[in-house]
C-alpha positions, 0 to 999 in steps of 0.5 A, spaced: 500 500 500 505 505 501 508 504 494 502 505 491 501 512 496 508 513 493 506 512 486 500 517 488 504 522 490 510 522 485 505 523 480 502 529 484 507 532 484 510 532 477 504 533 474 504 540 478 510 541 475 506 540 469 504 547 470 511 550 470 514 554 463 520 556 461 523 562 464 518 562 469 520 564 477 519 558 481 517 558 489 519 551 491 516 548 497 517 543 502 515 536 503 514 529 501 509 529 494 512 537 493 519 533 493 517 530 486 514 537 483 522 539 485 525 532 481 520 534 475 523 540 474 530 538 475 529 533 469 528 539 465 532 544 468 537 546 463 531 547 458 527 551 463 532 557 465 527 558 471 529 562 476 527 559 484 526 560 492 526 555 496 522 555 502 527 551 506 533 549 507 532 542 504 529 544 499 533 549 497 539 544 497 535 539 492 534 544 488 541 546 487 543 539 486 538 538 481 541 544 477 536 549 479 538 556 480 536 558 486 535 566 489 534 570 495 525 572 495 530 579 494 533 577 489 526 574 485 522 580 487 516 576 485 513 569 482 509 567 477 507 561 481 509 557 488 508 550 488 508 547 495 506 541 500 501 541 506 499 538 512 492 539 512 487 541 507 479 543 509 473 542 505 474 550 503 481 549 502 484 553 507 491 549 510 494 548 515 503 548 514 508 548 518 510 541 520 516 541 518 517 548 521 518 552 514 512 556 515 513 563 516 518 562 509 513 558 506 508 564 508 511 569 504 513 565 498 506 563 497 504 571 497 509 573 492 507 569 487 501 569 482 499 562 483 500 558 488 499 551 487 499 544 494 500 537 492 499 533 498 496 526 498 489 525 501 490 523 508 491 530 509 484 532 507 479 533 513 473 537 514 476 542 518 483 543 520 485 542 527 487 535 529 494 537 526 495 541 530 497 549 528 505 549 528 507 556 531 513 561 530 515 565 536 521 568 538 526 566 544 524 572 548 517 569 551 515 563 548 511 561 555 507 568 555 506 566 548 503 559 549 499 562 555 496 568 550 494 562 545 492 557 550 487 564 552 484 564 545 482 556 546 488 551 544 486 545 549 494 544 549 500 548 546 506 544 546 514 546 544 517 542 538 524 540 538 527 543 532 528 549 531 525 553 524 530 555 519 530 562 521 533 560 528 527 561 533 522 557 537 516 551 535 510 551 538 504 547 536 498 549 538 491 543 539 485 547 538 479 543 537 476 542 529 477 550 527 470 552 524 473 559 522 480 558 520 480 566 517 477 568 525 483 564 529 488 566 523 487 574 525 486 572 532 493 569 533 498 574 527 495 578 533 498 575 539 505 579 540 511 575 539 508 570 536 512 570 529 507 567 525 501 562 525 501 555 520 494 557 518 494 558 510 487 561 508 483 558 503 483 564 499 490 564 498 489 557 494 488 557 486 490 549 485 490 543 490 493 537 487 491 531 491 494 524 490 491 517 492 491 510 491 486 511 484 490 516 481 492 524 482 485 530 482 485 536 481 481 541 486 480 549 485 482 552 490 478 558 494 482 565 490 
């Protein structure tokens, strides 16, 4: 069964790179069905000329050994589309990112292009986000008042992760119960100060998602 789910995935993810054209700048994500978009596109690198950001510092080094250029959101300035991973999609597609603790660069290079596309397998498909948990970035100087004010907004647990983001601060993940208004929660927590950045990707800023199973790869539209 999972060389099958496998399968799924690596045909998700290639056939997003589908949607990349010669020339283009190339937001690329992170994670286990976007690693496929990243190899497609490496087959094809010299042909493709695509100019990339990397949302990681994994994904970053695969790209790089793959053959693709790799710049600094700086030096793109824009992108014509992001292709990335997540670890939960609702029925209105609004996300939940940030398992791997990339979410505050994933964030922003979802926002500089102009089209951002999710390649995730359907295990992460659920009727309202929450059972993840919401990955939270927050500074060094006071992750407990941190915790404290997001346990306050309804989080029945918060719990710090091991690893650290690639920005070099802290990792909470937070336990909401299932989250009926993700834009709600989302404004709530950007609100909280010394919180960095919440794992909560609305469905508004979605065009694509390509989700991958053992009957073959979909493709759902996104809530933009």
């Amino acid at each position: 069964m999972s060389s099958t789910i496998d399968q799924a995935k690596e045909a998700a993810g290639r056939a997003a790179a589908e949607l990349v054209s010669p020339a283009m700048r190339v937001g690329l994500g992170t994670g286990s069905t976007v690693h496929w978009t990243i190899v497609a596109l490496g087959e094809r690198a010299a042909a493709l000329e695509l100019t990339c950001v990397a949302t990681s510092a994994r994904t970053e080094a695969l790209a790089r050994e793959l053959g693709l250029r790799v710049v600094t959101p700086d030096e793109a300035g824009r992108l014509d589309i992001t292709i990335d991973g997540a670890d939960e999609v609702d029925e209105a597609a609004n996300l939940t990112k940030g398992g791997g603790g990339a979410h505050t660069r994933e964030k922003i290079v979802a926002a500089m292009a102009a089209r951002f596309v999710v390649v995730v397998d359907d295990s992460k498909l659920v009727p309202q986000l929450g059972p993840f948990g919401t990955p939270l970035e927050v500074l060094d100087f006071a992750p407990g008042v941190v915790s404290d004010a997001v346990r306050a907004l309804g989080a029945l647990r918060v719990e710090r992760v091991e690893q650290r983001s690639d920005n070099g601060n802290v990792l909470l993940r937070a336990y909401f119960p299932p989250i009926a208004d993700p834009a709600a929660l989302a404004a709530q927590l950007a609100a909280v100060p010394g919180l960095v950045e919440h794992g909560i990707f609305l469905g508004s800023t979605v065009d694509d998602v390509f989700v991958a199973s053992m009957s073959g790869v979909r493709r759902l539209p996104g809530g933009r």
